[in-house]
Backbone as numpy.savetxt, mean C-alpha at the origin, in Angstrom:
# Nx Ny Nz CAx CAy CAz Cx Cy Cz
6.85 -3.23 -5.89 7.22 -2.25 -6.90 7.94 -2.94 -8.05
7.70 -2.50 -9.32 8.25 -2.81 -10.56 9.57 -2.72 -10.58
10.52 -3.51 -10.28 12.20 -2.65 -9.79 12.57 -2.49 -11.59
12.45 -2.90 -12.45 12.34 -2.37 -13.98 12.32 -0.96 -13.97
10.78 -0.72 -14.03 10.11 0.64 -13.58 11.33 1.64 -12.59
11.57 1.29 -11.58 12.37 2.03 -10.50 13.44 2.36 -11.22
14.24 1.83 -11.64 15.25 1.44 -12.52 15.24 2.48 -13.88
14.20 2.37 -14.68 13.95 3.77 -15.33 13.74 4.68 -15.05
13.27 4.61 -13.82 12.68 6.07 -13.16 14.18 6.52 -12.83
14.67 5.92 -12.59 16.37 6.48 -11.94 16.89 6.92 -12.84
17.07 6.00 -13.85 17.88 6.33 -15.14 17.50 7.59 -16.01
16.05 7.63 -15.82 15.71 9.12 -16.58 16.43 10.55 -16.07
15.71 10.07 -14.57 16.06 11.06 -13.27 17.87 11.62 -13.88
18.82 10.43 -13.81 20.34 10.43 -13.99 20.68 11.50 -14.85
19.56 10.80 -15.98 20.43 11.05 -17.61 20.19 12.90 -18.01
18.94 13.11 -17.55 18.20 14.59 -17.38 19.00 15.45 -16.55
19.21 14.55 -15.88 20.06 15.87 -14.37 21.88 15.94 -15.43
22.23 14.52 -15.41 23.96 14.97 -16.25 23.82 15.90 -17.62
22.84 15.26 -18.30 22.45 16.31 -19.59 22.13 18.08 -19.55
21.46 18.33 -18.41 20.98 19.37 -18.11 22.46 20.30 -17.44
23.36 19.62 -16.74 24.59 19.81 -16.41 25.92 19.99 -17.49
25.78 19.17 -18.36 26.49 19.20 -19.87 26.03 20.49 -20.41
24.88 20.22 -20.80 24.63 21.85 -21.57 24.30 23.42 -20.46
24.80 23.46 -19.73 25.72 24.64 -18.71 26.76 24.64 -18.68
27.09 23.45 -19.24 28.87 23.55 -18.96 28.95 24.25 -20.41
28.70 23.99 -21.34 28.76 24.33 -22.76 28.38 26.05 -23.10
26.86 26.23 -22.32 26.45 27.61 -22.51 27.36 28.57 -21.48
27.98 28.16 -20.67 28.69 29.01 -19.61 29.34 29.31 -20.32
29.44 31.01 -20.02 30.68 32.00 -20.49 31.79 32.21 -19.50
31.46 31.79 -18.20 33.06 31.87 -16.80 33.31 30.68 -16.55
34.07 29.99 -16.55 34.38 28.74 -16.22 33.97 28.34 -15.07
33.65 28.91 -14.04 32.72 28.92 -12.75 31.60 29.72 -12.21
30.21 28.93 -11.95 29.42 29.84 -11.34 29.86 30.55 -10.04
30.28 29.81 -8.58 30.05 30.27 -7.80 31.67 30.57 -7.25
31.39 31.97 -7.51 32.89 31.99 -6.48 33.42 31.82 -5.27
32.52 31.45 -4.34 33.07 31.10 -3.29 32.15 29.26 -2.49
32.54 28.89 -2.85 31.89 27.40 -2.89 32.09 27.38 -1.16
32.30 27.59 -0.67 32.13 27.29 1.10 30.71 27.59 1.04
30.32 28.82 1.35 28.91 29.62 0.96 27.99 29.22 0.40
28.39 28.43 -0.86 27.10 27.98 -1.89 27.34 26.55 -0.99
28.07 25.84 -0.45 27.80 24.43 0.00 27.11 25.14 1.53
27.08 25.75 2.00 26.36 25.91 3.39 25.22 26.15 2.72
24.52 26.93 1.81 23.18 27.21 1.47 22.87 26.04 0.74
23.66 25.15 0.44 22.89 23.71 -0.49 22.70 22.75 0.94
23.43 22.58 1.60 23.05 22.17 2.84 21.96 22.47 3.56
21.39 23.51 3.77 20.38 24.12 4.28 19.18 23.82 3.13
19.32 24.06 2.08 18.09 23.50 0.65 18.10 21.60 0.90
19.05 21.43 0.92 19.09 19.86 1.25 18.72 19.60 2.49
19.22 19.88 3.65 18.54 19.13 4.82 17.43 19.73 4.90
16.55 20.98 4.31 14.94 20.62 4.07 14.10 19.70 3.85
14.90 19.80 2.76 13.96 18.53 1.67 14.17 17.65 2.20
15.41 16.84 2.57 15.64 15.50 3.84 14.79 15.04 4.42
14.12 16.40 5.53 13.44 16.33 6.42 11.84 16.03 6.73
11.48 17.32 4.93 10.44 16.78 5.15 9.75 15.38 3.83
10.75 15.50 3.65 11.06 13.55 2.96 10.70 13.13 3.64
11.28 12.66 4.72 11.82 11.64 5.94 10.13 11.93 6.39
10.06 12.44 7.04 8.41 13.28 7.84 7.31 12.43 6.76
7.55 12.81 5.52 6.38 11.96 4.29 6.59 10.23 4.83
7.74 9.95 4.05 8.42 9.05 3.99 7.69 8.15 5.16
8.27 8.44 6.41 7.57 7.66 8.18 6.05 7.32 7.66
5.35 9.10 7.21 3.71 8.59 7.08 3.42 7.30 6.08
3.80 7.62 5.14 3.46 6.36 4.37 3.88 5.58 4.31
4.73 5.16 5.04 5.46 3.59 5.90 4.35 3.06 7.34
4.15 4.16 7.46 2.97 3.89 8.49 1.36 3.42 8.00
1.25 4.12 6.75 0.11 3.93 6.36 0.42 2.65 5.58
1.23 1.68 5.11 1.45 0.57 4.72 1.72 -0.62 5.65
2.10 -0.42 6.59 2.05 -0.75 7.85 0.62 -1.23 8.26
-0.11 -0.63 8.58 -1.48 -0.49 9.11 -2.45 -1.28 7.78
-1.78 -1.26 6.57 -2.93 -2.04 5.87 -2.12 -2.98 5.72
-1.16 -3.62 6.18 -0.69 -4.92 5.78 -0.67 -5.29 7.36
-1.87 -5.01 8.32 -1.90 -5.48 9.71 -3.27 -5.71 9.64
-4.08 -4.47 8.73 -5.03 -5.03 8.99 -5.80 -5.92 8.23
-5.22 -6.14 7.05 -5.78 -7.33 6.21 -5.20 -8.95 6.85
-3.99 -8.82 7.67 -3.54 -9.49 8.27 -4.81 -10.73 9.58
-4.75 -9.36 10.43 -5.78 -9.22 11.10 -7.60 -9.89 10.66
-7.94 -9.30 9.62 -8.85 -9.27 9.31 -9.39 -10.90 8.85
-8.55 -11.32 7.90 -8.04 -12.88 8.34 -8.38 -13.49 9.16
-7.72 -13.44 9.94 -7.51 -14.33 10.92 -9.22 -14.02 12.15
-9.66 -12.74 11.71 -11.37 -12.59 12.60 -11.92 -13.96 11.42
-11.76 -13.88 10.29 -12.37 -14.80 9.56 -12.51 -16.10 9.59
-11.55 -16.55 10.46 -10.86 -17.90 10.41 -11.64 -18.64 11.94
-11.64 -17.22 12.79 -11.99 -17.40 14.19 -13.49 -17.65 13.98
-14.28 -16.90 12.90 -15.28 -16.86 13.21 -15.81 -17.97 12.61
-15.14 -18.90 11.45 -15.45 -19.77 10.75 -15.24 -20.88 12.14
-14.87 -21.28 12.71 -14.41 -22.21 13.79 -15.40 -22.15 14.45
-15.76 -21.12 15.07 -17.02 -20.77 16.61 -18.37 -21.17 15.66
-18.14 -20.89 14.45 -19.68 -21.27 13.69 -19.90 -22.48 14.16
-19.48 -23.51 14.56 -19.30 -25.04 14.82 -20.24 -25.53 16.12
-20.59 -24.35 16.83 -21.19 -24.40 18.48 -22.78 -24.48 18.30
-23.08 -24.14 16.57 -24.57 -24.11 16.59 -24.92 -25.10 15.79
-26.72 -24.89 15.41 -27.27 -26.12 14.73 -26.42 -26.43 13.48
-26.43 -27.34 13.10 -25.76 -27.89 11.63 -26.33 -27.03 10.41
-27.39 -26.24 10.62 -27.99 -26.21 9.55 -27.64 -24.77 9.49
-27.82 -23.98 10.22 -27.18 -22.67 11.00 -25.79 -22.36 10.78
-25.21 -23.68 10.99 -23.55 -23.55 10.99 -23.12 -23.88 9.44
-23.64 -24.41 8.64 -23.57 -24.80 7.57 -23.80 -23.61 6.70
-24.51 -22.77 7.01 -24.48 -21.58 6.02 -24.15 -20.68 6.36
-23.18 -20.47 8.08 -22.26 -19.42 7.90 -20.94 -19.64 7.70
-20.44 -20.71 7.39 -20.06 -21.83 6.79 -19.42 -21.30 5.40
-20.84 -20.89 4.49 -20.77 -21.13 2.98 -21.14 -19.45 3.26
-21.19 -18.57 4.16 -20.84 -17.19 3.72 -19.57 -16.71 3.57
-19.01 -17.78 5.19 -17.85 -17.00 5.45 -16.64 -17.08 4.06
-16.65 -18.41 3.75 -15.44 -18.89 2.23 -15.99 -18.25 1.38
-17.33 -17.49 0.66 -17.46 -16.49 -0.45 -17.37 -15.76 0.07
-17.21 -15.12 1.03 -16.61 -13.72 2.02 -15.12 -13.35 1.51
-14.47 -14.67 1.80 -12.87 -14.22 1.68 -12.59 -14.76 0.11
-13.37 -15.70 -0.15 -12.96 -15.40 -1.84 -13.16 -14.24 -2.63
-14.43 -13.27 -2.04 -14.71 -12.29 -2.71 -13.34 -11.35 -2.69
-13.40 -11.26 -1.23 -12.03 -10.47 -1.18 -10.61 -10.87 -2.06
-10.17 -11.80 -1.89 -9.35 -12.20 -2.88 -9.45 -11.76 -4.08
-10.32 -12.19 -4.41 -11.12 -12.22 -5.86 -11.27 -10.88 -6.33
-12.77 -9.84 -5.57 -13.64 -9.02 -6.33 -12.39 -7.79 -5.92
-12.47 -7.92 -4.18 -11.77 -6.61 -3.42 -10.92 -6.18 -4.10
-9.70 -7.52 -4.01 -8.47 -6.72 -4.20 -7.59 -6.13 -5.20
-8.44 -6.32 -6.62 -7.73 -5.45 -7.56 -8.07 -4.10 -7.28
-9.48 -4.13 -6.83 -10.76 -2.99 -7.06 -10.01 -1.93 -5.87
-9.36 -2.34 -4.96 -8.65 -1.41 -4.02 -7.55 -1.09 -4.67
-6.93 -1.37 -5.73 -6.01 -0.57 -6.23 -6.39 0.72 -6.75
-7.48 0.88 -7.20 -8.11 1.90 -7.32 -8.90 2.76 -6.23
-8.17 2.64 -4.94 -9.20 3.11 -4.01 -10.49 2.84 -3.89
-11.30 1.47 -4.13 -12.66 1.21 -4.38 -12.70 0.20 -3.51
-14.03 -0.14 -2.98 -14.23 -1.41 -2.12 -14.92 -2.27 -3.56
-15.49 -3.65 -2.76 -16.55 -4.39 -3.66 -18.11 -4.43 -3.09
-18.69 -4.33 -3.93 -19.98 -4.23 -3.93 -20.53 -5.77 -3.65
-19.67 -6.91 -3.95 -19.81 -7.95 -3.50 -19.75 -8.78 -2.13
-18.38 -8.50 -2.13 -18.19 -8.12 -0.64 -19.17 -7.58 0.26
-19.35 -6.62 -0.05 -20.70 -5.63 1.17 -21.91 -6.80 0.93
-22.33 -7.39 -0.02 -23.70 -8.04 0.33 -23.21 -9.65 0.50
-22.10 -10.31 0.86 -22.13 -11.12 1.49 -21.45 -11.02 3.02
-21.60 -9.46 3.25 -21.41 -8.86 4.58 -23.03 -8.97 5.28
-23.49 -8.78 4.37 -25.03 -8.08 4.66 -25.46 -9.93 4.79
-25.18 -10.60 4.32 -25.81 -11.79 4.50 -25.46 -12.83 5.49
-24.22 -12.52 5.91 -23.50 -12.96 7.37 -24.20 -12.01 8.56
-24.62 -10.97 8.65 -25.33 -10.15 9.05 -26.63 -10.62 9.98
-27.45 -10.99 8.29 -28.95 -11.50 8.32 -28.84 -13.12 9.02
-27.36 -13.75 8.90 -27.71 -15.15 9.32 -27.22 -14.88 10.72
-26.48 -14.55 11.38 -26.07 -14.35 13.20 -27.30 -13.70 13.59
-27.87 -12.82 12.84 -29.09 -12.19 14.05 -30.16 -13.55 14.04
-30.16 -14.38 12.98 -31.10 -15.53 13.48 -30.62 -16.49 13.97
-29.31 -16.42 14.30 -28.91 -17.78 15.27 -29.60 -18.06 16.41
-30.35 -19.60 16.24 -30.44 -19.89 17.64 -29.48 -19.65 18.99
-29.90 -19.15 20.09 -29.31 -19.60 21.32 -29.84 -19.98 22.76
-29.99 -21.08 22.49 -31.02 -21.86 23.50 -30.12 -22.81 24.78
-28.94 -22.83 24.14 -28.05 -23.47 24.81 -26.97 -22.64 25.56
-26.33 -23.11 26.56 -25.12 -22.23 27.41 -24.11 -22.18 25.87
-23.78 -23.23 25.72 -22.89 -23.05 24.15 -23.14 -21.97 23.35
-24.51 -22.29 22.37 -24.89 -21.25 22.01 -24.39 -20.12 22.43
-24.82 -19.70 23.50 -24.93 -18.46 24.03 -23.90 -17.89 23.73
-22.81 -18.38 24.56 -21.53 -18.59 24.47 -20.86 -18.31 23.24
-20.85 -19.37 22.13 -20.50 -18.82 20.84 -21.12 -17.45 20.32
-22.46 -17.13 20.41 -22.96 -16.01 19.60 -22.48 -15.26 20.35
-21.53 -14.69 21.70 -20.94 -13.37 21.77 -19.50 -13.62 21.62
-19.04 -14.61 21.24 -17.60 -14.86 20.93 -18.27 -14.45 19.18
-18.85 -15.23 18.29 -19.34 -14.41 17.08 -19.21 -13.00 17.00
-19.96 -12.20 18.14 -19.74 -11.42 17.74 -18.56 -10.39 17.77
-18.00 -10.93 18.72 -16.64 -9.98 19.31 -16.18 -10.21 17.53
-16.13 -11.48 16.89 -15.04 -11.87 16.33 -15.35 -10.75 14.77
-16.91 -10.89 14.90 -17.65 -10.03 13.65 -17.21 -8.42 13.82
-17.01 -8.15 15.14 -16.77 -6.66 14.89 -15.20 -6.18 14.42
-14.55 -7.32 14.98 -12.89 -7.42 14.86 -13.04 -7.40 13.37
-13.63 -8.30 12.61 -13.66 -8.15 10.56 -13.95 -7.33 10.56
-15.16 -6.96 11.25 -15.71 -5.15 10.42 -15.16 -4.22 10.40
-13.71 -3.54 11.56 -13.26 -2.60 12.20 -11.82 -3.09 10.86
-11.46 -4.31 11.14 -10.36 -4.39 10.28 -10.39 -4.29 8.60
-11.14 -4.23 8.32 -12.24 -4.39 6.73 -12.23 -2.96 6.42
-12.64 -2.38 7.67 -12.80 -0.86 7.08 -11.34 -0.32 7.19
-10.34 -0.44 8.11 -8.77 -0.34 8.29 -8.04 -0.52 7.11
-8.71 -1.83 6.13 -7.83 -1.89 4.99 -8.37 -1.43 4.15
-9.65 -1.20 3.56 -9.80 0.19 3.07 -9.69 1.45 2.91
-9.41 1.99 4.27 -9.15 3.45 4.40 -7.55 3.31 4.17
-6.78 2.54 4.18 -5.44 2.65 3.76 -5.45 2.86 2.07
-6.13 2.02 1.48 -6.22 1.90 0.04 -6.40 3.25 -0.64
-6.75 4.28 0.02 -6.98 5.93 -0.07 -4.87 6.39 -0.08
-4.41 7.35 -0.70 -3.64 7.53 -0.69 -3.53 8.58 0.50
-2.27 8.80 1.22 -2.31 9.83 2.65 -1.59 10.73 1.96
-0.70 10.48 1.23 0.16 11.70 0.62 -0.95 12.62 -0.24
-1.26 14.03 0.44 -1.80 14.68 -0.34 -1.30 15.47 -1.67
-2.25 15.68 -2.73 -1.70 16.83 -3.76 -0.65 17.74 -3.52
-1.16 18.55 -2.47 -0.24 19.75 -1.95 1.29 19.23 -1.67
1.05 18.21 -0.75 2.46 17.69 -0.54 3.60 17.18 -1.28
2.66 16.32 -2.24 3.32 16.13 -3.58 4.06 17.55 -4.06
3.07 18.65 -4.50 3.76 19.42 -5.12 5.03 19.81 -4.64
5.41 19.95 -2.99 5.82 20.41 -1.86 7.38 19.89 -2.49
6.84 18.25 -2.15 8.26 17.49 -2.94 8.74 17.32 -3.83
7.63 17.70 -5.10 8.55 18.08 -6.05 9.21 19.37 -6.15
8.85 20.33 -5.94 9.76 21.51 -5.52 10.89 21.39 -4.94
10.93 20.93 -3.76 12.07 20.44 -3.30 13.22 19.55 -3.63
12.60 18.69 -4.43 13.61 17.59 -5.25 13.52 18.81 -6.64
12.99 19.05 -7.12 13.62 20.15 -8.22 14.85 21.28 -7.72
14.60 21.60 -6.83 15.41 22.65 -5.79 16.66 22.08 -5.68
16.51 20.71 -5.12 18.19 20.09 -4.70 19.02 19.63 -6.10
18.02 19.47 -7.01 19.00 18.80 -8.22 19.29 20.52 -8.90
18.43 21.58 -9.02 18.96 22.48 -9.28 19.97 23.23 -8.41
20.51 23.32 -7.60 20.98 23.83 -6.71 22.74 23.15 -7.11
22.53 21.49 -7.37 23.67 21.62 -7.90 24.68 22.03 -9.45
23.32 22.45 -9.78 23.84 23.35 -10.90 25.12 24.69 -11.05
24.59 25.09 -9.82 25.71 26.18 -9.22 27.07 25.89 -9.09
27.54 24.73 -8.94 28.71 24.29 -9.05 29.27 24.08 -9.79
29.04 24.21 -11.17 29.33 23.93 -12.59 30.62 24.50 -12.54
31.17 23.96 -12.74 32.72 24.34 -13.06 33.66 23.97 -14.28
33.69 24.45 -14.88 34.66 23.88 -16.06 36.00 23.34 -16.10
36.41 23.81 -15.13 38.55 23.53 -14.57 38.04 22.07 -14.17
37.04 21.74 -13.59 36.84 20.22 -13.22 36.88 19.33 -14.30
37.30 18.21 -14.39 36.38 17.30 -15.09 35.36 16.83 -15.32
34.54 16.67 -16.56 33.18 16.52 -16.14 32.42 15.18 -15.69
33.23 14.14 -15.70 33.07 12.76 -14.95 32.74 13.08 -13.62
33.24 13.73 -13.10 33.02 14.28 -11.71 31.94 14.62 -11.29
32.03 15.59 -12.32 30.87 16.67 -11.97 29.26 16.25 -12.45
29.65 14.76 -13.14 28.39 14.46 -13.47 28.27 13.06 -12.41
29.14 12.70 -11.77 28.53 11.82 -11.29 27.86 12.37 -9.69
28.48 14.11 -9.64 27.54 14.48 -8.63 26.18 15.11 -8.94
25.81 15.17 -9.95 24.67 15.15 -10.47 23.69 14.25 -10.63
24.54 12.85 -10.63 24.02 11.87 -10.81 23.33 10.86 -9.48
24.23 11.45 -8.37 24.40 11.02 -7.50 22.58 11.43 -6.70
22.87 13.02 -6.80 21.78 13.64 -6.09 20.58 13.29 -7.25
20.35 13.52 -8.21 19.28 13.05 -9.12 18.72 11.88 -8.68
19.63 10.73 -8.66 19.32 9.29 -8.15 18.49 9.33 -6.99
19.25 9.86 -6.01 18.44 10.13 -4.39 17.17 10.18 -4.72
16.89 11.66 -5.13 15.47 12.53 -5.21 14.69 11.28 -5.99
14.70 10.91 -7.05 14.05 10.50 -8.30 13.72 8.71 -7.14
14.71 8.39 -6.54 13.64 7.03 -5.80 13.52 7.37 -4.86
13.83 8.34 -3.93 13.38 8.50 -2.73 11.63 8.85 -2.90
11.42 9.90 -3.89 9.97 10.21 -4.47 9.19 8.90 -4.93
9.85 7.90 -5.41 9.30 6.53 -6.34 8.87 6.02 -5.23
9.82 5.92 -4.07 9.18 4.90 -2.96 7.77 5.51 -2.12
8.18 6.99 -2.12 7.28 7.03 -1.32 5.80 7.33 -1.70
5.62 7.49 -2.98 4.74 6.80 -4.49 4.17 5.33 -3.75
5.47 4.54 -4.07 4.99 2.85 -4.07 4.36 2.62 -2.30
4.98 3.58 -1.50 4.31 2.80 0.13 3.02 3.60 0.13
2.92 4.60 -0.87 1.32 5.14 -0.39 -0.04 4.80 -1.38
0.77 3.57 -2.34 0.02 2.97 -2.99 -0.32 1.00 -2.18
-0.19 0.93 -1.62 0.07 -0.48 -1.42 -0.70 -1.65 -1.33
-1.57 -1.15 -2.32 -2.40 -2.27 -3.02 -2.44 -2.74 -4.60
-0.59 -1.89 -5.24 -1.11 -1.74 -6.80 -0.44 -3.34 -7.32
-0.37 -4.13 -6.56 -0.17 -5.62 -7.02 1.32 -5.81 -7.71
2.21 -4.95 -7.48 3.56 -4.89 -7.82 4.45 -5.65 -6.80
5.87 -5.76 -7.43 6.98 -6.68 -6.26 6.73 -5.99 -4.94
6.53 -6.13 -4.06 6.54 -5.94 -2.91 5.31 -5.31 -2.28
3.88 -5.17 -3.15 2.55 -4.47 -2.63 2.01 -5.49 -1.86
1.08 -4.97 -0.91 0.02 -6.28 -0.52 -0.23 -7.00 -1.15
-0.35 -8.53 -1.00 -1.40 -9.39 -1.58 -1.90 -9.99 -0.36
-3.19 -10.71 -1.25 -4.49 -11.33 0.19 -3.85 -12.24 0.34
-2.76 -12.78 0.82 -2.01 -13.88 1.20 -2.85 -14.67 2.39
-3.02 -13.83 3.21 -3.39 -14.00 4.67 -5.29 -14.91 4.36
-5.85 -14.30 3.79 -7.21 -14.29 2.97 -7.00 -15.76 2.23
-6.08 -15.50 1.54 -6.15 -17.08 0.59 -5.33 -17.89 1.38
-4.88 -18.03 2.19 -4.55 -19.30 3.59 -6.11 -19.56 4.54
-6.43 -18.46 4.81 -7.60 -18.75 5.52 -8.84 -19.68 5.15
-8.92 -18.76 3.32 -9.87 -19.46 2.59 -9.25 -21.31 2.67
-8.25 -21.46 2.13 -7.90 -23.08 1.90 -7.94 -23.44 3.13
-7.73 -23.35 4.41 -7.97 -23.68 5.66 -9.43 -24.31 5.98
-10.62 -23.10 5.69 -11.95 -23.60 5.97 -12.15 -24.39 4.86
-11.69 -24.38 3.70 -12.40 -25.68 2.78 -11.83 -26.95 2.84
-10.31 -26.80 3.57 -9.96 -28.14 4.11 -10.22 -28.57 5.23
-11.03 -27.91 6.31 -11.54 -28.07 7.76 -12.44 -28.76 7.13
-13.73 -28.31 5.86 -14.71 -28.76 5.74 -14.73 -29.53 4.15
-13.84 -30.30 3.42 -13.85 -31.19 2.42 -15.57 -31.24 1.72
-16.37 -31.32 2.35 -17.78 -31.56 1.47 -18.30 -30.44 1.55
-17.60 -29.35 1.95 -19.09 -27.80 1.54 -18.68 -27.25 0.24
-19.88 -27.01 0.06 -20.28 -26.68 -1.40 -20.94 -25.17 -1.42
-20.30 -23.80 -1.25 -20.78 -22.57 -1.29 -21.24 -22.45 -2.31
-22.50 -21.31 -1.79 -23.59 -20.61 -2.76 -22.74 -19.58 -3.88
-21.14 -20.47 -3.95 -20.75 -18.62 -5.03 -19.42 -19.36 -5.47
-19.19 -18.82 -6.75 -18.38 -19.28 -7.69 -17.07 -18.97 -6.82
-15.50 -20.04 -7.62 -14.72 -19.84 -7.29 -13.83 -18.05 -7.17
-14.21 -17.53 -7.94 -13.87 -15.48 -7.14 -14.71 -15.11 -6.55
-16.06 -15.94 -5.60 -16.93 -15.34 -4.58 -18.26 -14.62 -5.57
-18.42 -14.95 -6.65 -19.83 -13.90 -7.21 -20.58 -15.14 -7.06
-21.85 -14.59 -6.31 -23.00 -15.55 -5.78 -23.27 -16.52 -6.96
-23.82 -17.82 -6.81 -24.41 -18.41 -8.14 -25.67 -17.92 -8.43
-25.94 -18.26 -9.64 -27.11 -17.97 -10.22 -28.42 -18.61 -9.53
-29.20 -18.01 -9.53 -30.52 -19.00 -8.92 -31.05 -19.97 -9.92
């Protein structure tokens, strides 16, 4: 996350909620709204530990759903890495070009995927050097116990990418729905209005604005974060990156110093 960004987002949040508090203090004709403040703090309590709750309830989901895509790109990795290794059990010639799928595989990802999932989108590149790792394991020889051997370790390892591939995609979808959104903003509108009721004039207004300021702050990043964990591919301080992907990639091209893949350094095939 942009902590800049966060940082304004707060400060707006602050300056709106004390301002909005200033001019009530000004338009008020009784020097106090609520006459009996025990009462109005039990019913702000009850408006507040709502919203808390089902914060907290959001909040878990999309800690969970950031969770799960920074496990499974994790994951997904490391099927890549496995499967680049076991390629080694077959012919040279065989192994040599799943070899030069698998490193435009994870460059693509690097490369094509991972802006394109900030937008909730896969790559179209990606999918056809899926499709071409595909077309080369169903023609692997296996004539040998090795062989053999490797092509169902291949494949365990191929379904582990595929299952995890689609894992970090379906995260790239946001979980926080519309509705819910609205839900929370209501609710964070609710708690910062709510302390409006307390407006008091016999107070000072240092006070009274820094409890305005206080609860504004809450609402205004508690909402930002849970924004930033249900985005967590938008390439900001603390979003995913293919970290895991670009270790793997430099791994197989330093396992293998002389291969020369069919696809430019961001994974788009070469030209024929």
């Amino acid at each position: 996350m942009n902590l800049l960004f966060l940082a304004g987002i707060v400060a707006v949040a602050v300056a709106a909620g004390v301002s909005l508090m200033y001019a009530v203090r000004r338009a008020a004709r009784a020097d106090y709204f609520l006459t009996d403040t025990t009462r109005g703090s039990a019913i702000f309590g009850v408006v507040g530990t709502a919203f808390a709750v089902l914060l907290a309830f959001v909040m878990f989901v999309a800690f969970q759903s950031y969770t799960n895509a920074r496990d499974a790109s994790t994951a997904e990795a490391s099927a890549v890495g496995r499967m680049f290794r076991t390629a080694q059990f077959f012919d040279p010639a065989q192994s040599d070009e799943l070899h030069d799928q698998l490193v435009c595989y994870g460059r693509a990802i690097v490369h094509q995927e991972w802006p394109a999932m900030a937008d909730g989108e896969s790559s179209q590149v990606v999918d056809q050097w899926r499709l071409d790792l595909e077309d080369t394991i169903r023609q692997l020889d296996q004539r040998t116990p090795l062989e053999q051997s490797g092509f169902r370790q291949l494949l365990q390892e191929r379904d582990i990418r595929s299952e995890t591939r689609r894992d970090r995609l379906t995260e790239a979808d946001p979980v926080v729905s519309a509705p819910v959104w609205v839900i929370l903003g209501l609710g964070g509108a609710a708690t910062i209005g709510f302390v409006l009721l307390f407006t008091d004039r016999r107070e000072s207004f240092a006070v009274q604005a820094a409890l305005m300021a206080t609860v504004a702050a809450m609402v205004a990043a508690s909402l930002t974060l849970v924004w930033f964990l249900d985005h967590p591919y938008e390439g900001e301080n603390g979003s995913i990156e293919p970290t895991e992907m670009e270790r793997t990639v430099a791994n197989m091209e330093a396992e293998r110093p002389g291969l020369s893949p069919d696809c430019t350094a961001s994974g788009d095939p070469r030209p024929a």
